[in-house]
Residue, then its C-alpha position, 0 to 999 in steps of 0.5 A: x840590110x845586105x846592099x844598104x852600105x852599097x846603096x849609101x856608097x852608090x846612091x843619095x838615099x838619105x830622104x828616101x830611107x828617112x820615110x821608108x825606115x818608118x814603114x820598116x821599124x814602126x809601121x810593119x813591126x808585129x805586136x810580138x815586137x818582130x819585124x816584117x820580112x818585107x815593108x810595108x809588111x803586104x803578108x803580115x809575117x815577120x821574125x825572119x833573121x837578116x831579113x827582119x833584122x833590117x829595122x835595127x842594122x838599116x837604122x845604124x848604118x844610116x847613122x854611121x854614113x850621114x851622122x845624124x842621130x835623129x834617126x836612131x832616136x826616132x825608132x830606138x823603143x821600137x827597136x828595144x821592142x824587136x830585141x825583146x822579142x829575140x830575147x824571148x825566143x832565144x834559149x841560153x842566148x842561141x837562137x834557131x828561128x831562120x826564116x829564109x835563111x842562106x837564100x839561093x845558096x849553092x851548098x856554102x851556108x851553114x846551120x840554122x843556130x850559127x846564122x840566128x845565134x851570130x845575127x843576135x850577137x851583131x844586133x846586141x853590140x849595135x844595139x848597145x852602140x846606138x844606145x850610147x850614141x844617143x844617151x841611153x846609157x842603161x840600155x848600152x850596158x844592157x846590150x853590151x852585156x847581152x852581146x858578151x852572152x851571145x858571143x860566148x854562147x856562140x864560141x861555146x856551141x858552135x866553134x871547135x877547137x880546131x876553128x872548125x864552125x860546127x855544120x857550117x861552110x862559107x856563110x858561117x866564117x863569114x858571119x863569125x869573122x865579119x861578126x868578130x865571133x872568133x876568140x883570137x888564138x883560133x883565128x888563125x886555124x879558123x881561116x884555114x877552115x875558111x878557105x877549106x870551104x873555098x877549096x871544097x867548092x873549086x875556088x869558087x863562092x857558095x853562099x846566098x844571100x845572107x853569106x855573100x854580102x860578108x864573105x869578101x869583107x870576112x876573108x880580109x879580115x880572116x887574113x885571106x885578102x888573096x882569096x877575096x881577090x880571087x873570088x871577086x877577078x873569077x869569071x867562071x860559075x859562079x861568080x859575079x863576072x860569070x854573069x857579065x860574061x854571058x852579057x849581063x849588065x845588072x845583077x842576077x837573083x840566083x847566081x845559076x839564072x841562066x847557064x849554057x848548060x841548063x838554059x833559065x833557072x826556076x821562072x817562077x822566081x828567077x829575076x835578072x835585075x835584083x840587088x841582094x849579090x850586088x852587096x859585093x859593091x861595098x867592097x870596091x869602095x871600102x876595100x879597093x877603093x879604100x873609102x871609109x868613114x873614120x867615126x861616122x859622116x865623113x867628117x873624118x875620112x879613111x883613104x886605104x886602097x888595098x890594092x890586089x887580084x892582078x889589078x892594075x888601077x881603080x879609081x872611086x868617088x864618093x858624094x858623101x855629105x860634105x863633097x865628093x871623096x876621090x880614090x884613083x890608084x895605079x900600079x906600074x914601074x915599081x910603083x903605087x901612084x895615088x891621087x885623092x881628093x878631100x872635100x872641104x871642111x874635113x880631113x883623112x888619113x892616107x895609107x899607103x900599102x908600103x913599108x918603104x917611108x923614104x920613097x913616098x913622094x907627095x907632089x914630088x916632094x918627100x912627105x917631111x916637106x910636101x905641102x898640106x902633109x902632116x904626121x907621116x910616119x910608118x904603121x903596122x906595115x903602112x905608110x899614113x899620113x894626114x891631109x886637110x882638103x884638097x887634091x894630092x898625088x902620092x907615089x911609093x915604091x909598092x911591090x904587087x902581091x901574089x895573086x892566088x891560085 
């Protein structure tokens, strides 16, 4: 469940996942209605957060990426089973039971209850979703009424009227701002804990593997697209391109697997080609890349590339399952160029990161009069437009931002 949404982005892993979800959510849950850690489940343990909480998070976003329900429907009661065990082993709807917690973190993760207490709530508000999309109405309401306890008990024992997140560093922002955790009049002031929390450890990341798959995604969400830029362009430990600059070409399992200074980390556990930090990709397609479903499958389609980092090009394609999507931006003379390509039989929505409406050009031609372009207008600071299929080019006035320090 941390590299699943960059797999379905990087890979066709629809049939594989199809037979494997049913080793993880039927074949290796425990009678207590637990999950495994692993699946098939070799040690017979489970009940470990994020870990376990793959057989309800993995089934969903197969659904959201390939929009077929069939997978929902075939393991819903198992999954019912799994809430009820967290519900059982929860006291006031907060939840201490960890497992491996913030795994391989360098200081940045956070107190045993905000992990458990905020996985809790994101798997009652996917339950209840899921539940509705497969016409498990009772069940929906259930868990949406689960989700408003569990996230009101999480503001209540954890979140400080100041936005300070009780005995947490960057995994706990990330979680509650990636888990929409936050009462909105302390977002602002939890932001700037947030980024406290980059400063604290020198601009860099610190988080492990529960924490790092949220923390780019949770710090745009938080306001702070400057600082998820900056994490993702440093180059110095640790950080992701830290490890190709000693040479590296596949992900490491600890960020410290081998530095200059030390030589290789613990080799009783210390693999240079394990995905979990690899999670970082799904923030190239949906965030730089800007590629994202609108609803579920891809029938409809987000195109919003957030340009940002002192980069000056990024180009993406996605093979969802009506064609390939194409996402290919440049900065340069004063201007945001943009080509895209949608497959056939569904549609998108283009943003532009710009407020200029009358300088937008599609194919040279102002929106009002280009070709295939319809509904172009200016929102919330973005010029939007929709397309049917087809490839377009797009060019806008665009001003770069501030990369931070």
């Amino acid at each position: 469940q941390f590299f699943m949404p960059t797999a379905l982005y990087t890979a066709d892993i629809g049939a594989f996942h199809t037979k494997w979800l049913v080793d993880l959510v039927q074949d290796a849950q425990l009678a207590n209605g637990s999950f495994a850690h692993v699946a098939p489940n070799v040690n017979m343990d489970g009940g470990a957060v994020a870990w376990g909480d793959a057989a309800i998070i993995c089934p969903y976003l197969m659904y959201r990426f390939y929009g077929d329900t069939r997978v929902l429907e075939q393991h819903f009661d198992h999954m019912v089973k799994g809430m009820d065990f967290l519900e059982k082993t929860s006291k006031d709807h907060v939840r201490s039971q960890l497992g491996f917690g913030d795994w391989l973190n360098l200081g940045g993760g956070a107190k045993d209850e905000v992990i458990c207490t905020a996985y809790y709530a994101y798997l009652a508000g996917l339950m209840s979703e899921t539940a509705g999309v497969i016409g498990r109405t009772a069940e929906q309401a259930k868990y949406a009424d689960l989700h408003a306890k569990v996230r009101d008990a999480f503001i209540k024992n954890f979140i400080g009227p100041d936005g300070r997140i009780l005995e947490s560093s960057q995994t706990g922002y990330a979680l509650a701002f990636a888990f929409d955790l936050i009462p909105e009049e302390l977002k602002k002031a939890a932001a700037d804990r947030f980024v406290e929390q980059i400063k604290r450890f020198d601009g860099h990341l610190a988080t492990g593997f529960i924490g790092t798959p949220r923390l780019l995604p949770a710090l745009t969400l938080a306001g702070r697209e400057d600082v998820a830029y900056s994490l993702l362009m440093n180059t110095t430990f640790p950080s992701w391109l830290y490890q190709v600059t000693l040479g590296s070409t596949t992900m490491w399992e600890r960020w410290n697997g081998w530095t200059p200074e030390k030589g290789f980390a613990d080799p009783g556990m210390n693999s240079f080609n394990h995905y979990a930090f690899g999670a970082v990709g799904e923030y190239f397609y949906d965030h730089v890349g800007g590629i994202v479903p609108d609803g579920v499958g891809f029938k409809k389609i987000i195109l919003r590339p957030r340009p940002g980092g002192g980069l000056t090009s990024a180009k993406l394609s996605y093979r969802c399952i009506h064609g390939t999507i194409l996402s290919d931006w440049k900065i340069g003379d004063g201007k945001f160029m943009y080509t895209v390509e949608v497959p056939a039989n569904t549609t998108a929505t283009v943003c532009l990161p710009s407020a200029s409406l009358e300088t937008a050009r599609s194919d040279g031609a102002p929106l009002s009069q280009a070709n295939g372009i319809t509904a172009a207008r200016l929102e919330n600071g973005e010029v939007k437009c929709q397309i049917g299929s087809g490839r377009y080019s797009f060019e806008i006035a665009y001003t770069a931002p501030a990369v931070a320090e």
